[in-house]
GULO-288748 format. One record per residue (C-alpha): z, x, y; residue number from 1; residue in one letter. Coordinates in pm, 1 decimal, padded with zeros to 6 digits, m for minus. Layout:
BEGIN
        pz        px        py  pos  code
         Z         X         Y  NUM     A
...
! end
This chain:
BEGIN
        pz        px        py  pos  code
   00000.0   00000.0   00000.0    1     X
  m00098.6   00132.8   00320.2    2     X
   00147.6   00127.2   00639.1    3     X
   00053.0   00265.0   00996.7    4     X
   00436.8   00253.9   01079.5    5     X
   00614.6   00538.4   01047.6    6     X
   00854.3   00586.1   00781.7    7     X
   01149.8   00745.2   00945.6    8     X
   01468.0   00581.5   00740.6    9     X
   01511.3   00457.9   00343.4   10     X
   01629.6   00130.1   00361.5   11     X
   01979.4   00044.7   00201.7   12     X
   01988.5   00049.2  m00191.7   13     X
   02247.6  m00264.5  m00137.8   14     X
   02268.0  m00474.1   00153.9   15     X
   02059.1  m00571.7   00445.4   16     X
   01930.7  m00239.9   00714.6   17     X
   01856.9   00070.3   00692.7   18     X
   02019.8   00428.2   00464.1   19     X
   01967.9   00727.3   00567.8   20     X
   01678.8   00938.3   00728.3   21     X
   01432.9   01069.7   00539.0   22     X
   01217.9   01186.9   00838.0   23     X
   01337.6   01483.1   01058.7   24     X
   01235.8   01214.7   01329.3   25     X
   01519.8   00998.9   01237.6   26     X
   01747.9   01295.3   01195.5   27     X
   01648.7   01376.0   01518.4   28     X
   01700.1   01026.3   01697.8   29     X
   02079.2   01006.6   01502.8   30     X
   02193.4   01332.7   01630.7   31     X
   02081.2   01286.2   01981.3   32     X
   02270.3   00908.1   01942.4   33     X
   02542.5   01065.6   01791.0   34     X
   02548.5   01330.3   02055.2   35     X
   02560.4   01019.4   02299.3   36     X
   02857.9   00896.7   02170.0   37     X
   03034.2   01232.7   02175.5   38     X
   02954.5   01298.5   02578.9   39     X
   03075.3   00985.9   02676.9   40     X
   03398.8   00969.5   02490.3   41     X
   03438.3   01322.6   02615.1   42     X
   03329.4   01294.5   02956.0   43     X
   03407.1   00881.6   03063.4   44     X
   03754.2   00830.7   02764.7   45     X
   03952.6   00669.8   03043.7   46     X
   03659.4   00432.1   03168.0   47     X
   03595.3   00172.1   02922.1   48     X
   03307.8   00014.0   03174.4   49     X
   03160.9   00318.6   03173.1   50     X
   03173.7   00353.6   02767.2   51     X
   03027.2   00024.7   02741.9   52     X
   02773.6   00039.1   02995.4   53     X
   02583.9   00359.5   02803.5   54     X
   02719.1   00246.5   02452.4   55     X
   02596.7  m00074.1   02388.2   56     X
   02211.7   00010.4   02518.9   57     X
   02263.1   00335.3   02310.2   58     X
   02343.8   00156.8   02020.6   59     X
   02071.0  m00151.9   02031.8   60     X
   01829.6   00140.2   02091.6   61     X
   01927.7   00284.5   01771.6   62     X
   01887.6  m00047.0   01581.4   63     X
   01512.3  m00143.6   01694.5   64     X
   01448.8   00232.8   01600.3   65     X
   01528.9   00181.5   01286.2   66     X
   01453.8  m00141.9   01217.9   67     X
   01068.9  m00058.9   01344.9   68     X
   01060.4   00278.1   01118.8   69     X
   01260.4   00219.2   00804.9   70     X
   01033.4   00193.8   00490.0   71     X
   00934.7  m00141.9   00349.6   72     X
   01133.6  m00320.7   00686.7   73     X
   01459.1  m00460.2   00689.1   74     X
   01526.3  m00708.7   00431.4   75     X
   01796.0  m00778.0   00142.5   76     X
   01864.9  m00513.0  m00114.5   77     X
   02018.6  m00603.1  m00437.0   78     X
   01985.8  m00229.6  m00582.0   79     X
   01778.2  m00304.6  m00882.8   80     X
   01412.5  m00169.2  m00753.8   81     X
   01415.6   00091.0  m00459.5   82     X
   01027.4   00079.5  m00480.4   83     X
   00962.6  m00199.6  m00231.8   84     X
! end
Protein backbone atom coordinates (compact mmCIF):
# COMPACT_ATOMS: atom_id res chain seq x y z
CA UNK A 1 0.00 0.00 0.00
CA UNK A 2 1.33 3.20 -0.99
CA UNK A 3 1.27 6.39 1.48
CA UNK A 4 2.65 9.97 0.53
CA UNK A 5 2.54 10.79 4.37
CA UNK A 6 5.38 10.48 6.15
CA UNK A 7 5.86 7.82 8.54
CA UNK A 8 7.45 9.46 11.50
CA UNK A 9 5.82 7.41 14.68
CA UNK A 10 4.58 3.43 15.11
CA UNK A 11 1.30 3.61 16.30
CA UNK A 12 0.45 2.02 19.79
CA UNK A 13 0.49 -1.92 19.88
CA UNK A 14 -2.64 -1.38 22.48
CA UNK A 15 -4.74 1.54 22.68
CA UNK A 16 -5.72 4.45 20.59
CA UNK A 17 -2.40 7.15 19.31
CA UNK A 18 0.70 6.93 18.57
CA UNK A 19 4.28 4.64 20.20
CA UNK A 20 7.27 5.68 19.68
CA UNK A 21 9.38 7.28 16.79
CA UNK A 22 10.70 5.39 14.33
CA UNK A 23 11.87 8.38 12.18
CA UNK A 24 14.83 10.59 13.38
CA UNK A 25 12.15 13.29 12.36
CA UNK A 26 9.99 12.38 15.20
CA UNK A 27 12.95 11.96 17.48
CA UNK A 28 13.76 15.18 16.49
CA UNK A 29 10.26 16.98 17.00
CA UNK A 30 10.07 15.03 20.79
CA UNK A 31 13.33 16.31 21.93
CA UNK A 32 12.86 19.81 20.81
CA UNK A 33 9.08 19.42 22.70
CA UNK A 34 10.66 17.91 25.42
CA UNK A 35 13.30 20.55 25.49
CA UNK A 36 10.19 22.99 25.60
CA UNK A 37 8.97 21.70 28.58
CA UNK A 38 12.33 21.75 30.34
CA UNK A 39 12.98 25.79 29.55
CA UNK A 40 9.86 26.77 30.75
CA UNK A 41 9.69 24.90 33.99
CA UNK A 42 13.23 26.15 34.38
CA UNK A 43 12.94 29.56 33.29
CA UNK A 44 8.82 30.63 34.07
CA UNK A 45 8.31 27.65 37.54
CA UNK A 46 6.70 30.44 39.53
CA UNK A 47 4.32 31.68 36.59
CA UNK A 48 1.72 29.22 35.95
CA UNK A 49 0.14 31.74 33.08
CA UNK A 50 3.19 31.73 31.61
CA UNK A 51 3.54 27.67 31.74
CA UNK A 52 0.25 27.42 30.27
CA UNK A 53 0.39 29.95 27.74
CA UNK A 54 3.59 28.03 25.84
CA UNK A 55 2.46 24.52 27.19
CA UNK A 56 -0.74 23.88 25.97
CA UNK A 57 0.10 25.19 22.12
CA UNK A 58 3.35 23.10 22.63
CA UNK A 59 1.57 20.21 23.44
CA UNK A 60 -1.52 20.32 20.71
CA UNK A 61 1.40 20.92 18.30
CA UNK A 62 2.85 17.72 19.28
CA UNK A 63 -0.47 15.81 18.88
CA UNK A 64 -1.44 16.95 15.12
CA UNK A 65 2.33 16.00 14.49
CA UNK A 66 1.82 12.86 15.29
CA UNK A 67 -1.42 12.18 14.54
CA UNK A 68 -0.59 13.45 10.69
CA UNK A 69 2.78 11.19 10.60
CA UNK A 70 2.19 8.05 12.60
CA UNK A 71 1.94 4.90 10.33
CA UNK A 72 -1.42 3.50 9.35
CA UNK A 73 -3.21 6.87 11.34
CA UNK A 74 -4.60 6.89 14.59
CA UNK A 75 -7.09 4.31 15.26
CA UNK A 76 -7.78 1.42 17.96
CA UNK A 77 -5.13 -1.14 18.65
CA UNK A 78 -6.03 -4.37 20.19
CA UNK A 79 -2.30 -5.82 19.86
CA UNK A 80 -3.05 -8.83 17.78
CA UNK A 81 -1.69 -7.54 14.12
CA UNK A 82 0.91 -4.60 14.16
CA UNK A 83 0.80 -4.80 10.27
CA UNK A 84 -2.00 -2.32 9.63
Amino acid sequence: MSNDHPEWFAPKRFGYGAGLPIAWQGWAVLAVYIAVVAAVMALASTRPVVIAAVLIPATVTLIVVAARTTRGGWHWNWGRDRSR
